[in-house]
N, C-alpha and C positions, 0 to 999 in steps of 0.2 A: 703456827697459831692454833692454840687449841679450838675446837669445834663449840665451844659455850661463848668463846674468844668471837669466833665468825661471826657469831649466830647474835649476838651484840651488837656488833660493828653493823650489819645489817639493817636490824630492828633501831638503829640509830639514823642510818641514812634513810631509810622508810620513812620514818617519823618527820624526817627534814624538809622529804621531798613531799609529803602532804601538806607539810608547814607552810612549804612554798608553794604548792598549785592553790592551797586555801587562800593565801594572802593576796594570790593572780586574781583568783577568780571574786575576792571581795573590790579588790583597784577595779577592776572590769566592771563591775557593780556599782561601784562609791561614785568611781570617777568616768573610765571612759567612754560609756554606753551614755549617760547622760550627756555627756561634753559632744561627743559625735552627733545625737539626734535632740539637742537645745533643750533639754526637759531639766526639770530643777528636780533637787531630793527632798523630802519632808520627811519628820520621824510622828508618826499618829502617839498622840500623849492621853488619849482619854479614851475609854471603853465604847462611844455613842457608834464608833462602828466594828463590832464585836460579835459572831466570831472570828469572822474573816481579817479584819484587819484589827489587833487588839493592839493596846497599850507597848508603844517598842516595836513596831512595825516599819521599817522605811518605806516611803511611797514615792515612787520614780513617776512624776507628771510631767507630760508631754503636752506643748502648746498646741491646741484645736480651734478652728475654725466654730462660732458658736452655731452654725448652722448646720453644724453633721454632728452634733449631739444627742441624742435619743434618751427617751426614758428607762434607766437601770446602768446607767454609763454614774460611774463615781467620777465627782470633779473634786478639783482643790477652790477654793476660791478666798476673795480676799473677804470677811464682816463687813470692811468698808471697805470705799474704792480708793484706793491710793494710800491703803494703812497697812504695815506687814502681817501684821498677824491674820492666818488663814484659818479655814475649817476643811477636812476632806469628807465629804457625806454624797450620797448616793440620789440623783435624779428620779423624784418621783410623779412630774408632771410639767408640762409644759405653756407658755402662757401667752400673752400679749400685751405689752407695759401701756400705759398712757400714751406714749410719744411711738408708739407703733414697734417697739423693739422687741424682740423676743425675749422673752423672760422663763426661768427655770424656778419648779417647785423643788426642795432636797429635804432631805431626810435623814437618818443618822440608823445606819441598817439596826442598832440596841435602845434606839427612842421609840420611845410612843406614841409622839406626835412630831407633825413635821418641822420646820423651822421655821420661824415668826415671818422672816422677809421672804419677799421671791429675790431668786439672785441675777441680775442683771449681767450681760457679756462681758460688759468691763469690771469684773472684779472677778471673772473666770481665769485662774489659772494654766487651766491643761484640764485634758485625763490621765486618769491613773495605766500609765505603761505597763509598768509591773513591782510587783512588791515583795521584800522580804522579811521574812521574822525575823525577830530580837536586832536585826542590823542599823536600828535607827539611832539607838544610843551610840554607838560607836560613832558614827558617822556626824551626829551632836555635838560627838567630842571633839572630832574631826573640823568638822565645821568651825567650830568657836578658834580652833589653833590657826586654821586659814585666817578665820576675821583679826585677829590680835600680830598677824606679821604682814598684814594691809594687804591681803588676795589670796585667791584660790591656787591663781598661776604656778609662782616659783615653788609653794610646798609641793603641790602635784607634780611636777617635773621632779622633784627631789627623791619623792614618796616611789614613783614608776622608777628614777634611773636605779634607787638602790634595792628595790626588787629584782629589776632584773642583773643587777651587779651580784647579787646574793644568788639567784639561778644560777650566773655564769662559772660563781666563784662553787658551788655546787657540782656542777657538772666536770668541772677542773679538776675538784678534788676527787671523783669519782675515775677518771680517766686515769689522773697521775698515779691511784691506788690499783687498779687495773695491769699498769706500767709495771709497776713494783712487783705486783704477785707475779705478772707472766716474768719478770728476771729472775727473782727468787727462785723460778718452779725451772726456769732453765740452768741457774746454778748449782742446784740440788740434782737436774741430770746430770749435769758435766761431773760433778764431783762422786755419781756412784761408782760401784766396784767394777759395774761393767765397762762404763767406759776409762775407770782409771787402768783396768786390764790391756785395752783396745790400743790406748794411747803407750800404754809398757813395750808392747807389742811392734807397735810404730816407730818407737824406740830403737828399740833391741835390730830393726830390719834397716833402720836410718845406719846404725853403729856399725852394723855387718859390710854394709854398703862402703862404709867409706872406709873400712879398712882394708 
């Protein structure tokens, strides 16, 4: 194999094996850091918290206790209590409702002003665990495919087993070609001139011998 040939074949399997730690390390992200510690994924759709988290952000929120939340902790929460549609904006004071509950002022880190209602425990989501850029779309998309084949379950099991079938079938094929070169490279010994000499040699003292 010529050396542009190698140097190919190479820059091929590189490219493969990034393809695959990238697509680990997004599963690891999408699915099993949330599924392990119960936090749901969100994708931020609007600039109000900008720069940190802008438009296309996924936001990994983790269920909290409303009374270890503090002032500058970003939450998800529901606009109303028991309607899906959330807001993610940033904690910027804290209160005491009518009926003696805690209550939270928020914020939107690129608004001007704060947000009309205080937000009440029950319609807190989490906080924000951790977040990454541009991964929310994907994950959007992700999401919507879960919803239309009735759960997250069976895709996710589908999604992780043929990752790692894809790793396995990866490393297989790395090995097998590994195989290949180390026989080739010991065919090409056997067949040089010294040891076709060696074995002449071996020959010729086998032939003497028995006659």
């Amino acid at each position: 194999m010529s050396a542009a040939l190698k140097a190919l074949s190479l820059g091929g399997r590189l490219v493969s094996y990034a393809a695959l730690l990238l697509a680990v390390f997004a599963a690891l992200l999408l699915v099993a850091v949330p599924m392990l510690t119960g936090s749901q994924t969100y994708t931020v759709l609007t600039g109000s918290m900008q720069p940190n988290y802008p438009p296309g952000t996924l936001v990994v929120i983790k269920p909290i206790a409303a009374d270890q939340l503090a002032v500058g902790d970003v939450i998800t929460y529901q606009i109303a209590p028991g309607q899906p549609e959330v807001v993610t904006h940033r904690i910027t004071g804290l209160g005491v409702a009518q009926n003696g509950e805690r209550s939270f002022a928020t914020q939107g880190d690129a608004n001007n002003a704060p947000d009309d209602r205080a937000v009440m425990p029950v319609q807190i989501r989490g906080k924000l665990f951790y977040s990454v850029p541009l991964l929310g779309y994907p994950a959007n998309w992700l999401n919507q495919g879960f919803d239309q084949v009735g759960g997250k379950g069976p895709v996710i099991l589908i999604v992780v087993g043929l990752l790692f079938g894809y790793g396995f079938w990866m490393f297989f094929r790395a090995w097998r070609e590994r195989g290949e070169a180390a026989a080739a490279r010991k065919a090409d010994s056997a067949d040089s001139p010294a040891n076709l000499e060696t074995t002449t040699e071996a020959e010729r003292a086998r032939d003497a011998a028995i006659s």
